[in-house]
C-alpha positions in Angstrom: 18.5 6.1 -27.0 19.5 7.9 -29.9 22.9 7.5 -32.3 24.8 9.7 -33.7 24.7 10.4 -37.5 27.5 11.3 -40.0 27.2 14.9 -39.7 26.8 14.7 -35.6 23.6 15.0 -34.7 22.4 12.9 -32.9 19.2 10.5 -34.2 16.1 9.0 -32.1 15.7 5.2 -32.6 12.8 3.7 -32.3 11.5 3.0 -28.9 12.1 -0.1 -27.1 12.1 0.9 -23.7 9.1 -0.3 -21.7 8.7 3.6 -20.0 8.9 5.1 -22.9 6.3 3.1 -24.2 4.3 3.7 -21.5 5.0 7.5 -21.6 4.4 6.9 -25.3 0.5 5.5 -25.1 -0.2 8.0 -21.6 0.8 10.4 -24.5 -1.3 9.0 -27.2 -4.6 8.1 -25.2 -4.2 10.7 -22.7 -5.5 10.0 -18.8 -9.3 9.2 -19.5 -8.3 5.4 -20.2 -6.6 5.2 -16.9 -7.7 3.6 -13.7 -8.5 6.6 -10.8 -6.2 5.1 -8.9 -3.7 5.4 -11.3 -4.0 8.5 -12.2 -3.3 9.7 -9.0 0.1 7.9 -9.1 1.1 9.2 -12.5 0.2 12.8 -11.0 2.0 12.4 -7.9 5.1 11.2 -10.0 4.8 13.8 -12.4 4.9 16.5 -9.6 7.6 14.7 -7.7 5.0 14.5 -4.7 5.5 11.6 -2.2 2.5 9.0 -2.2 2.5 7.0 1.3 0.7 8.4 4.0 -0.7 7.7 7.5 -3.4 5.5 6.8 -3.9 4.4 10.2 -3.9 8.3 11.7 -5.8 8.6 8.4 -9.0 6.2 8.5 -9.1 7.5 12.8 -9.3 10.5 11.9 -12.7 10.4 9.7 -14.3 7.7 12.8 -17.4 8.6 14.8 -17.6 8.5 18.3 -20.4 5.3 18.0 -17.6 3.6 15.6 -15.1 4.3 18.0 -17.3 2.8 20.8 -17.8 0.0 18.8 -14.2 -0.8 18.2 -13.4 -0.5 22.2 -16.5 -2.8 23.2 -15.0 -5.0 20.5 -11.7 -4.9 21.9 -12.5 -5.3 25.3 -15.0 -8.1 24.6 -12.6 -10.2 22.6 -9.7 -10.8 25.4 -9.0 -12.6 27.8 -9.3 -9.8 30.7 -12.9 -10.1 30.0 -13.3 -14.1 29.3 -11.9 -14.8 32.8 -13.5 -11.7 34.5 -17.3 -12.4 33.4 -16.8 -16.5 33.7 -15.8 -15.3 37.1 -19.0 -13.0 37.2 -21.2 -16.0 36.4 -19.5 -18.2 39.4 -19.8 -15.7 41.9 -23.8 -15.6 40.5 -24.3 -19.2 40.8 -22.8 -19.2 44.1 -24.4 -16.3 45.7 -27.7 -18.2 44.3 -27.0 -21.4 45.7 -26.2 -20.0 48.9 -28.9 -18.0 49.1 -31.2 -20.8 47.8 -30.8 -22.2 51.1 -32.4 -19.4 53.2 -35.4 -18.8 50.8 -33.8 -15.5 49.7 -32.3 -16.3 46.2 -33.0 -13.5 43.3 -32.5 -16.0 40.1 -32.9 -19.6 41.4 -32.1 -22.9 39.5 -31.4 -22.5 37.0 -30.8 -19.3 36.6 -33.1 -17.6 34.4 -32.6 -14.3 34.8 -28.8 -14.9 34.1 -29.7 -16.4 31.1 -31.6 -13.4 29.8 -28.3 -11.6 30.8 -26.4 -13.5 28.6 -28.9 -13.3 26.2 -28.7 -9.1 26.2 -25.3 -9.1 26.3 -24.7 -11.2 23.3 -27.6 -9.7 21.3 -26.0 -6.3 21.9 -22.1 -7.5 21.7 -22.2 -9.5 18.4 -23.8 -6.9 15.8 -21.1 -4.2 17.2 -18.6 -6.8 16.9 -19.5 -7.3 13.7 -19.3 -3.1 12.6 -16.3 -3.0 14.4 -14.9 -5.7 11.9 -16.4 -4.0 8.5 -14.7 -1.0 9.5 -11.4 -3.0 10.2 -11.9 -4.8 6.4 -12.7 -1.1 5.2 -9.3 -0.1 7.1 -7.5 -3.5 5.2 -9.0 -2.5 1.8 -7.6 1.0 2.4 -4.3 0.1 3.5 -4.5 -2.2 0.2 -4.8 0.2 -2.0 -1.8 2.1 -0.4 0.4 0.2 -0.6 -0.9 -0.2 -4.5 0.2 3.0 -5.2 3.3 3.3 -2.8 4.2 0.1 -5.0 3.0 1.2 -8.4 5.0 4.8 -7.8 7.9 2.9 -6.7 8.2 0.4 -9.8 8.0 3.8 -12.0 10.7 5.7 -10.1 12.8 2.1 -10.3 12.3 2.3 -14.2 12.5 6.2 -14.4 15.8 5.2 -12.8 16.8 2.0 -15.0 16.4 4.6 -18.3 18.2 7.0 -16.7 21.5 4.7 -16.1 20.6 3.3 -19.9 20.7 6.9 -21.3 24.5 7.4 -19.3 25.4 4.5 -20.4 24.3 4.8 -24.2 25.7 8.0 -24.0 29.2 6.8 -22.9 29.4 4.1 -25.1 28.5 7.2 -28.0 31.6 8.9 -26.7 33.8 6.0 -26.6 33.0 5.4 -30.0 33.6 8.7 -31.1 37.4 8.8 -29.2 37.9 5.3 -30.5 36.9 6.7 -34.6 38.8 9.9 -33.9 41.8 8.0 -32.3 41.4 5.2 -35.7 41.6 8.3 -38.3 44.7 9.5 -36.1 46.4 6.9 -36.4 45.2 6.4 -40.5 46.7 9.5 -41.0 49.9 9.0 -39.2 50.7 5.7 -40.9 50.0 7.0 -44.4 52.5 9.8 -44.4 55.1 6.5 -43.3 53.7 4.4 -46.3 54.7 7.4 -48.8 58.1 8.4 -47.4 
């Protein structure tokens, strides 16, 4: 935000403007002291290039078909469609059993033993690809953290790009105001003197 000096030209004053600053020190200690993250904003700002992206069609994109897998079994094992459906499937076992208890031909009598190696499998198998399936969704959240980061980071720059931008208009009316309101002053200096004279 410069002035203007007695011969015209216009002067730098000192700066006071938080991007400036900013500019001012990125200037002074280069990139090396800068986060990686950061860096990247500052790049994609400097090149006008847009930051947000697909994460979701991003982090899909780089899963294997066993992490895929994992999220289905995950998805399908944590609903409802598949709490009614196998506490159904464990009825109709018990029944069947009971029923054929009574004609010597039952497979897994009381109390069930066999269905309670079942359940045994199932859960030793379901809970560790449950539990990949929700690291990969935390690695997902982490991801999408640091998105929006940047997306935010970019955006409070372009805010105060724009903020110095309306400061520099501004400053640069109020120079030309001045200057009208000087030359408009010596004007009228001039045209009262010859009055005063006469």
């Amino acid at each position: 935000m410069g002035g203007q000096g007695s011969d015209g030209s216009r002067t730098q004053a000192p700066t006071t403007d938080p991007v400036r600053r900013f500019a001012q020190r990125l200037l002074d200690s280069g990139l090396d002291d800068i986060a990686p993250r950061d860096r990247r904003v500052i790049e994609k700002l400097a090149r006008r290039n847009q930051v947000s992206r697909d994460i979701n069609a991003e982090f899909e994109g780089q899963l294997t078909f066993g992490e895929r897998l994992a999220d289905r079994v995950a998805e399908v094992g944590g609903s409802w469609g598949f709490i009614i459906s196998f506490g159904g499937f464990i009825a109709a076992w018990a029944g069947l059993n009971s029923v054929l208890l009574l004609w010597d031909g039952a497979f897994d009598p009381y109390p069930f033993v066999f269905l309670n190696l079942l359940l045994s499998l199932l859960a030793a198998v379901q809970a560790p690809v449950i539990m990949m399936s929700q690291n990969r969704q935390a690695d997902k959240d982490r991801l999408a953290a640091a998105h929006d980061y940047e997306v935010n980071l970019k955006s409070e720059l372009e805010i105060m790009a724009l903020h110095d931008k309306l400061d520099q208009l501004r400053q640069r009316d109020l120079v030309d105001m001045l200057a009208r309101i000087e030359t408009l002053v010596r004007d009228m200096q001039r045209g009262e003197n010859p009055r005063a004279e006469s």
